[in-house]
C-alpha positions as CSV (number, residue, x, y, z in Angstrom):
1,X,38.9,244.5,-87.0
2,X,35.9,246.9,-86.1
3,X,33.5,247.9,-89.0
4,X,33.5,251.7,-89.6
5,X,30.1,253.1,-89.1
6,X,28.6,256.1,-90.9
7,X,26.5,257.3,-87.8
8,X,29.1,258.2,-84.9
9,X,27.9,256.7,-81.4
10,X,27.0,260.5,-80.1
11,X,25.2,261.1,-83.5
12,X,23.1,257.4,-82.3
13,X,22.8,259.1,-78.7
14,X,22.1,262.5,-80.0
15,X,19.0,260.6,-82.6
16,X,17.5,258.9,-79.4
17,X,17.6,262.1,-77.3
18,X,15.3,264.0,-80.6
19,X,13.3,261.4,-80.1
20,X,12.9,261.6,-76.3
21,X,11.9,265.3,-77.1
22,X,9.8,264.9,-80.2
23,X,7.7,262.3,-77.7
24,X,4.6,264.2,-77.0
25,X,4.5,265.7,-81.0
26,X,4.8,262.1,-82.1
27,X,1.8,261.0,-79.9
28,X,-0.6,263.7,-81.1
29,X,0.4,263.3,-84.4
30,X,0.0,259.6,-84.0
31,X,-3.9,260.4,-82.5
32,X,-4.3,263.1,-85.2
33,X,-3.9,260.6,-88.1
34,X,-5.9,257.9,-86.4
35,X,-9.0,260.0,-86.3
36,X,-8.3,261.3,-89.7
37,X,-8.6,258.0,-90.9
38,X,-11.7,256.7,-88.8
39,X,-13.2,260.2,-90.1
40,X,-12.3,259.5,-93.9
41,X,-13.1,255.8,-93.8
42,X,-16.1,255.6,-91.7
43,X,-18.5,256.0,-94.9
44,X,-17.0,252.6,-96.2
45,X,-17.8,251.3,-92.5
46,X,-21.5,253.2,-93.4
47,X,-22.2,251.8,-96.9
48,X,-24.3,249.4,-96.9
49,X,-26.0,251.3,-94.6
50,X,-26.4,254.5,-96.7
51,X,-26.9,252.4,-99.6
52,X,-30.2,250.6,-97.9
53,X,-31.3,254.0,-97.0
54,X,-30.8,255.4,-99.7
55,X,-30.9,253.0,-102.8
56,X,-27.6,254.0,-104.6
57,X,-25.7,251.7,-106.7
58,X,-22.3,250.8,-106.2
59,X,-21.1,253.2,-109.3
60,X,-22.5,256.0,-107.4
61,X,-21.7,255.1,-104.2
62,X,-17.7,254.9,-105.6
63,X,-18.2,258.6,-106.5
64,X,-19.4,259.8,-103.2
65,X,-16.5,257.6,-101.7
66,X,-13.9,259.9,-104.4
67,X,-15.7,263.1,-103.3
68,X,-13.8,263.1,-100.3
69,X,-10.2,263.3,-102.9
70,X,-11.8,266.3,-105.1
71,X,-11.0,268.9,-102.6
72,X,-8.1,266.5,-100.2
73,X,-6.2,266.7,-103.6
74,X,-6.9,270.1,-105.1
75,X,-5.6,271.4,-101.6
76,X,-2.7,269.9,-101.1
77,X,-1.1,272.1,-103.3
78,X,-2.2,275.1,-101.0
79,X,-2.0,273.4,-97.6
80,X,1.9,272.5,-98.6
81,X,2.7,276.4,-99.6
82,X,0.5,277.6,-96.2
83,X,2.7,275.0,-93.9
84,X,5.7,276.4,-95.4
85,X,4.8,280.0,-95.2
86,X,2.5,280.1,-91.5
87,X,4.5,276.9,-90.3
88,X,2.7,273.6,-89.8
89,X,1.5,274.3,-85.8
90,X,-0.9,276.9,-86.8
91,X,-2.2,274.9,-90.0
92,X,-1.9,271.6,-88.1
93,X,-4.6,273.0,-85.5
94,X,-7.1,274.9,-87.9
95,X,-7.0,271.6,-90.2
96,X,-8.2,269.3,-87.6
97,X,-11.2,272.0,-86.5
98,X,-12.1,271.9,-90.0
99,X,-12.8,268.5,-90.7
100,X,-13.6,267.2,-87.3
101,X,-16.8,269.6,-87.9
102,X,-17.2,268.4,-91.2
103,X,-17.6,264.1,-89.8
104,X,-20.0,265.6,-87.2
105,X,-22.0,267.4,-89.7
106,X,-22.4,264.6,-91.9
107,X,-24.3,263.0,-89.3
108,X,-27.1,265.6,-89.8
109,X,-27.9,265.7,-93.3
110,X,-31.1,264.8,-94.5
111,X,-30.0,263.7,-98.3
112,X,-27.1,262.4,-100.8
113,X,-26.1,266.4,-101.6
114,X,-25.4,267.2,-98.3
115,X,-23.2,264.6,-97.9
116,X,-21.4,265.1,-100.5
117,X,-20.6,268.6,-99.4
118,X,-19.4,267.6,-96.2
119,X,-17.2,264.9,-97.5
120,X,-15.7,267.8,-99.7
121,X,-15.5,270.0,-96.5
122,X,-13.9,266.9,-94.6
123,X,-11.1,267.2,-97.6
124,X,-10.3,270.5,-97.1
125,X,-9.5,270.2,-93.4
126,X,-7.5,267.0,-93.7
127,X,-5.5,268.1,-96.6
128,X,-3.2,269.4,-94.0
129,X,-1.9,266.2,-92.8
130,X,0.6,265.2,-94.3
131,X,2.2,268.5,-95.6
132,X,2.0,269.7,-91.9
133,X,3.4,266.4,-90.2
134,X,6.4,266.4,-92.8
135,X,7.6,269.9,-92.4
136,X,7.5,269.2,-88.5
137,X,9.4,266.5,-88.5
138,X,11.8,267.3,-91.3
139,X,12.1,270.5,-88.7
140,X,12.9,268.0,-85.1
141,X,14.8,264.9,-86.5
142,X,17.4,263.3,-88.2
143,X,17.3,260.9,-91.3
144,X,18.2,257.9,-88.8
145,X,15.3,258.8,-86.8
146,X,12.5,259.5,-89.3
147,X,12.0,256.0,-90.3
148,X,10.8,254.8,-86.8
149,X,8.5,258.5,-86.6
150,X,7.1,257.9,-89.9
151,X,6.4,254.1,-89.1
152,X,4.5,256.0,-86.1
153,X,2.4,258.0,-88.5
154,X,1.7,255.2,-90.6
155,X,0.8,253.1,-87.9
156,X,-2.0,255.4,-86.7
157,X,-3.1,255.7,-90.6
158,X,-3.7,251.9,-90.2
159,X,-4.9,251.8,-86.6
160,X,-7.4,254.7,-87.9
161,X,-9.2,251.7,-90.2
162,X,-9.1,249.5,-87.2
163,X,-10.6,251.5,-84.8
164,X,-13.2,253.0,-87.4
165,X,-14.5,249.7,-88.8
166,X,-14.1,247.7,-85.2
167,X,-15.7,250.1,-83.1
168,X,-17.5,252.3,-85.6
169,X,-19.2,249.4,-87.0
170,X,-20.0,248.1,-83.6
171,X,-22.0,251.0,-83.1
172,X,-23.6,252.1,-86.3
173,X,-24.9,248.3,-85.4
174,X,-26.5,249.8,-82.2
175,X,-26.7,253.3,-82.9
176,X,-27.3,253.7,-86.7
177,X,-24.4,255.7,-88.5
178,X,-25.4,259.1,-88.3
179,X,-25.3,259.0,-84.7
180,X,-21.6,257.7,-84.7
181,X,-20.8,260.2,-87.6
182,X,-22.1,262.7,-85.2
183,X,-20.3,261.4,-81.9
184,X,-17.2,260.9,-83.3
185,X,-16.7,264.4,-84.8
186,X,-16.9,266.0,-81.6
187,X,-15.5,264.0,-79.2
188,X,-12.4,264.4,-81.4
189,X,-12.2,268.1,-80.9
190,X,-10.8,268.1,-77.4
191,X,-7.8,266.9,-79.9
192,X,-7.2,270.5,-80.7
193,X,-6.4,272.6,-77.1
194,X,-3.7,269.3,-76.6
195,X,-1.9,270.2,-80.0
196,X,-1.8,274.0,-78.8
197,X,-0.8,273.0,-75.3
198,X,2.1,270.2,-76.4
199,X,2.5,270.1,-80.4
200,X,5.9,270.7,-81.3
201,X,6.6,274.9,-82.6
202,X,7.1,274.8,-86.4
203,X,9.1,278.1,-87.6
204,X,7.8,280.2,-90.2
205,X,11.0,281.7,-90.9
206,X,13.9,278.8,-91.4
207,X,13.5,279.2,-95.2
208,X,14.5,282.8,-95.5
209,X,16.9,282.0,-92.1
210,X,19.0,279.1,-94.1
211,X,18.7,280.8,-97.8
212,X,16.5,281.3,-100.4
213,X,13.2,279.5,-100.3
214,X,12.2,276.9,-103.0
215,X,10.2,277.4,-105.0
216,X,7.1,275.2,-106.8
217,X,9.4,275.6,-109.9
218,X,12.5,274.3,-108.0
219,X,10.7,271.3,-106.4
220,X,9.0,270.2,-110.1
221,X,12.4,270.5,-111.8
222,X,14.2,267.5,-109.4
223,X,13.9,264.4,-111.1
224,X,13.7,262.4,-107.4
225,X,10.1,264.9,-107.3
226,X,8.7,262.7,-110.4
227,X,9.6,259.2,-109.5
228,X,9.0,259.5,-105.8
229,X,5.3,260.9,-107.2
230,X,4.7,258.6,-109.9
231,X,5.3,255.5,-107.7
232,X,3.1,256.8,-104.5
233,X,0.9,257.5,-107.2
234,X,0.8,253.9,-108.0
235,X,0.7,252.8,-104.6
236,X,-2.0,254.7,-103.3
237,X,-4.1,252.8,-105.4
238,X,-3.4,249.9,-103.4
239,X,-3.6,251.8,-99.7
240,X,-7.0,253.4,-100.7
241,X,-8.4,250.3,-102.3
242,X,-7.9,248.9,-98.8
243,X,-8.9,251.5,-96.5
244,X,-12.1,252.2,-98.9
245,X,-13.5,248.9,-100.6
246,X,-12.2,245.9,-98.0
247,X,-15.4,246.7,-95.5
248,X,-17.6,246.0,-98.4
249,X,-15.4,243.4,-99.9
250,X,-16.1,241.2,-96.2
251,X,-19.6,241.8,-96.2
252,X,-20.7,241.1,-100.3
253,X,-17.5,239.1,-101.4
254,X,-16.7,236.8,-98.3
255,X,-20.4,237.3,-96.8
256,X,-19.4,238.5,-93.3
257,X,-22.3,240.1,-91.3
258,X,-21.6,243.9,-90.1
259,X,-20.0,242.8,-86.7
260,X,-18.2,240.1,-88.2
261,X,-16.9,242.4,-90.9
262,X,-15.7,244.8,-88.0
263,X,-14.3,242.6,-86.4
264,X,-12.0,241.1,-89.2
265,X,-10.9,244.1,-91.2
266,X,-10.1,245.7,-87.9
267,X,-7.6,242.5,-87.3
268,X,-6.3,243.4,-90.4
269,X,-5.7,247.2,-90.3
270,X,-3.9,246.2,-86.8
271,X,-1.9,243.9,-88.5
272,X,-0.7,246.9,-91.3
273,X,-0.4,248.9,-88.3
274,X,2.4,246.7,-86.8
275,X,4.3,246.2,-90.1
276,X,4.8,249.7,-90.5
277,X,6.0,250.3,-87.2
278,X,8.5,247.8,-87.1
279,X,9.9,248.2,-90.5
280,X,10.3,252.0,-89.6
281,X,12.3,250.8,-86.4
282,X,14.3,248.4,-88.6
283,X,15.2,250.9,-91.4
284,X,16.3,253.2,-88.8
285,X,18.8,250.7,-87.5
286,X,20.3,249.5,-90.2
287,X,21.0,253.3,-91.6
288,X,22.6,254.0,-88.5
289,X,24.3,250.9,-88.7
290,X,26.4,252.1,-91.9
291,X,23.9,251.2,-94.5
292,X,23.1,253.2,-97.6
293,X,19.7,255.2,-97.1
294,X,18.9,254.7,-100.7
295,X,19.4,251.0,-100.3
296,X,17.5,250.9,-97.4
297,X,14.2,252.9,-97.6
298,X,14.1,251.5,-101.5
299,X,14.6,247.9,-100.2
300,X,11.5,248.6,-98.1
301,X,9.8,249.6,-101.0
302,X,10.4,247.1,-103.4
303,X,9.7,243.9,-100.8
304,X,6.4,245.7,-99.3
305,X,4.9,246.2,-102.5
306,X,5.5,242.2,-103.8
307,X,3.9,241.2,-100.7
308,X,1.3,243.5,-101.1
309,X,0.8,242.1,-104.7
310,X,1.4,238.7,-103.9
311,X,-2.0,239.1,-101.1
312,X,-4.3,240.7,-103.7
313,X,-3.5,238.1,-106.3
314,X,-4.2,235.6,-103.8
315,X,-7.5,236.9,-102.6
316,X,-8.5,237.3,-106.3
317,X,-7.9,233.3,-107.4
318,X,-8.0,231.5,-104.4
319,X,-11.9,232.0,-103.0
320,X,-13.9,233.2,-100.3
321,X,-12.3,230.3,-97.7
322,X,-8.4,231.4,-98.1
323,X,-9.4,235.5,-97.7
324,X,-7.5,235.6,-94.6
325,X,-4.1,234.5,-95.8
326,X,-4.5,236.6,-98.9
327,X,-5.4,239.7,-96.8
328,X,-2.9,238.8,-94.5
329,X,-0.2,239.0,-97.0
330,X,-1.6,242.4,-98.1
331,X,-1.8,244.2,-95.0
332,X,1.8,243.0,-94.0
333,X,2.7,244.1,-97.2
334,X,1.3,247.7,-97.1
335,X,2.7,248.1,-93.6
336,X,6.4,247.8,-95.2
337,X,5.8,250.3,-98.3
338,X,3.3,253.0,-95.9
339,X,6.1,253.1,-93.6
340,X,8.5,255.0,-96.2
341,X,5.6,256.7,-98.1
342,X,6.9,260.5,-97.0
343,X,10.0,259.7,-96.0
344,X,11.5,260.0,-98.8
345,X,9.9,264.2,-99.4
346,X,11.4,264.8,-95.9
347,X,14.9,264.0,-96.7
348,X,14.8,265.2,-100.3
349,X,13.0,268.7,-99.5
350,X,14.7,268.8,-95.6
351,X,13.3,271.6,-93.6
352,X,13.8,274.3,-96.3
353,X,10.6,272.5,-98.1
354,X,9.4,269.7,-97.0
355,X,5.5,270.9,-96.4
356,X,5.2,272.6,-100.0
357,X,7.5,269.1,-101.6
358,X,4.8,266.9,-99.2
359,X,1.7,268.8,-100.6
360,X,2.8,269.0,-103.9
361,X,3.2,264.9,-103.9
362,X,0.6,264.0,-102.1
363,X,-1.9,266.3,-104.5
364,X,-0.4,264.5,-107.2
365,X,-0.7,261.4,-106.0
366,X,-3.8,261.1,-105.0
367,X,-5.3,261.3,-108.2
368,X,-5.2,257.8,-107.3
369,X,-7.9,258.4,-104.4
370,X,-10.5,260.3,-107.4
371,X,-10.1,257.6,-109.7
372,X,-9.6,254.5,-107.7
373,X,-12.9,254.1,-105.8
374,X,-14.9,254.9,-109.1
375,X,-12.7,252.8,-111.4
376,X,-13.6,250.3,-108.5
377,X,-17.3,250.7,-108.4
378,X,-17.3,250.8,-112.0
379,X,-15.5,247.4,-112.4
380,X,-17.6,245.9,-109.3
381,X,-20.9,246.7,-111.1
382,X,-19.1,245.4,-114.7
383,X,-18.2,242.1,-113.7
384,X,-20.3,241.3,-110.5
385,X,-17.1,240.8,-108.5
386,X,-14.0,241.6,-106.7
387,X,-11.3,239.7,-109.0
388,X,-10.7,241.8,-111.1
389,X,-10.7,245.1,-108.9
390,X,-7.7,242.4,-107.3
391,X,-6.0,242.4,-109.9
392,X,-6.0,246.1,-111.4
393,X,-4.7,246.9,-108.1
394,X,-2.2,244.3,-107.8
395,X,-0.8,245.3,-111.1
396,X,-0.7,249.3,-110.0
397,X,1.2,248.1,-106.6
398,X,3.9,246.2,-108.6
399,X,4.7,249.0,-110.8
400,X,4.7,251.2,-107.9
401,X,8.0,249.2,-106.4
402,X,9.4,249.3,-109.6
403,X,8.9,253.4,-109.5
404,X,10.3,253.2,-105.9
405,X,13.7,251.2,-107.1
406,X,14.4,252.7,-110.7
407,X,12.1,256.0,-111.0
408,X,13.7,257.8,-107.9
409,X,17.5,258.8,-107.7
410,X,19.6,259.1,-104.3
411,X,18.0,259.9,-101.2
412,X,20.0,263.1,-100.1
413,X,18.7,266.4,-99.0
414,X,18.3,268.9,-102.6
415,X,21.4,271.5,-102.2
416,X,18.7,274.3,-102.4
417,X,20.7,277.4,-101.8
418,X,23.0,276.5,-104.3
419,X,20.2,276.1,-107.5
420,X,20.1,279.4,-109.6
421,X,17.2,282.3,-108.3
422,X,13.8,281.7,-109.0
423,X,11.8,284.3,-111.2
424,X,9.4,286.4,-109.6
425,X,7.1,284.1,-111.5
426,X,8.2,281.2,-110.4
427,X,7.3,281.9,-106.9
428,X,3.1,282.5,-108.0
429,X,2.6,279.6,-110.7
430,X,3.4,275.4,-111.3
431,X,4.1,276.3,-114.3
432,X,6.7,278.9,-114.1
């Protein structure tokens, strides 16, 4: 007796061949969100460093870390409506420019203010990620194939902390920090001619080609909008408690010197990298295997984000000796839940929307990124100590798998053309 499958074999074939095709996209995407990472995280890789230099305490030093998020949130809401409208190629390309200039500025300021303004500058060009990288491939592939490509992205958002605190710190060692901030910037920018020679072509015109165009109003009246949201919400709490605080957890908390410290949380991002790559492959073959997607990508949720509590409880009550195991647990953890992060925008919006549903998250979300790193820095100067940091962000990954399960309904594409016509209004403001 065979099993029926919900993915024909040429539908399988016909996955792997988008794939085959989307190759080259995938790789620069891949490179693209690895050096927006190094370029985001490298003034946690810089922090001691800056705050030596420049005598700051960890309070302000948690608000020039959550500078960065001002403008990377604010924008998301107009980087998701430009990728929509100018298609994510063009947006893509001028994004990258933008903050690639803005890492190698900051290597040339003479004081705390000018930093600041460049971390603000830095997120306004990378506010296009995400949107941009969702419409495209919400464009090129199929629901069974956007697990693995997402697991792709999410990999080089993990390999982006590795690389930036394993070799960044290895050379602000060396070189001092403003030197790598200033290397690293432009070296990056021969990035931008490779997207314009090989980046996939997003259209511009599929909206108004397939039927009306959401609008914000449609996209904030779905339910799935608000619980997909409020649990990334939650779980970016946990991803930028990571990517921001664990260089500075290793050297104060566990006592690790700078190349020691580089050479561990590296490890560890690695580690993140790999869970999220294989969990993408592995969702991907079970949906084409017959599974529910719902089940699947909300399985992933759920079991990534009580391993990723289970390793920041651990770190918090078991002491400096057992960090690895607890960290360990943590980054396998966030590799599972990263790996389904946008996902579930892609397939919800599809093509139609996908860059203004993305943007619209992800500015929502990452509220989380604003108040995280100060609520950290608050609670480090408070208590003297990482435990309770742990633990808020524990808590705030839990509830995020409960969002992920119970918060977010079934994971099929929103029958756009079918909703009632937007008002003119509806088209200019949120709130309708």
């Amino acid at each position: 007796m065979t099993i029926p499958q919900a993915f024909p074999l040429h539908n399988q074939t016909e996955s792997g061949r988008a794939l085959a095709r989307f190759a080259p996209t995938l790789l620069l995407l891949f490179i693209a969100i690895l050096i927006n990472y190094v370029d985001r995280g490298n003034l946690s890789v810089a922090a001691s460093l800056v705050q030596q230099v420049w005598h700051i305490s960890s309070s302000k030093l948690g608000v020039l870390f959550s500078a960065f998020f001002w403008t990377y949130t604010a924008m998301q809401f107009f980087s998701g409506w430009m990728t929509d409208k100018l298609g994510a190629t063009l947006v893509m390309g001028l994004g990258f420019l933008v903050w690639s200039l803005s890492t190698a500025i900051s290597g040339l300021v003479s004081g705390i203010a000018l930093l600041f303004l460049m971390r603000l500058m830095l997120g306004v060009g990378e506010s296009v990620m995400y949107p941009a990288s969702s419409k495209i491939l919400a464009e090129h592939l199929p629901e069974e194939a956007r697990g693995f490509a997402n697991g792709v992205i999410c990999a080089g958002q993990k390999c982006g902390p590795a690389v930036g605190t394993l070799a960044g710190g290895m050379l602000m060692a060396r070189y001092g920090w403003r030197w790598t901030f200033l290397w690293i910037g432009l070296v990056s920018l021969i990035w931008v001619p490779a997207w314009w020679r090989w980046g996939a072509r997003s259209s511009r015109a599929n909206c108004d080609d397939a039927g009306r165009s959401p609008s914000t109003v449609d996209i904030l009246r779905q339910r799935s909008f608000w619980g997909v949201t409020f649990a990334a919400l939650c779980g970016g709490y946990e991803i930028y408690f990571v990517v921001i605080w664990l260089p500075l957890y290793l050297m104060k908390e566990i006592h690790l010197p700078m190349r020691a410290m580089a050479r561990a949380a590296g490890a560890f991002f690695l580690i993140e990298a790999a869970s999220a790559l294989i969990t993408g492959w592995v969702a991907d073959s079970l949906i084409r295997g017959g599974r529910s997607p719902s089940i699947v990508r909300k399985s992933m949720m759920a079991f990534g984000t009580i391993i990723a509590a289970a390793g920041l409880l651990f770190c918090a009550f078991a002491g400096a000796h057992a960090y690895p195991w607890g960290l360990a647990l943590t980054t396998v953890g966030g590799g599972v839940f990263s790996s389904g992060y946008f996902t579930f925008g892609q397939t919800l919006a599809g093509p139609l929307a996908a860059g203004r549903w993305v943007g619209l998250q992800n500015g929502l979300t990452n509220v989380s990124g604003i108040v995280g790193p100060a609520v950290t820095g608050f609670l480090l100067d408070r208590t003297g100590g990482f435990a309770v940091p742990l633990i808020v962000t524990a808590a705030m990954t839990l509830i995020s798998g409960w969002a992920w399960v119970f918060l977010t309904g079934p994971l099929k594409q929103v029958e756009w053309t079918k909703m009632p016509a937007a008002s003119p209004m509806d088209t200019i403001s949120p709130v309708g």
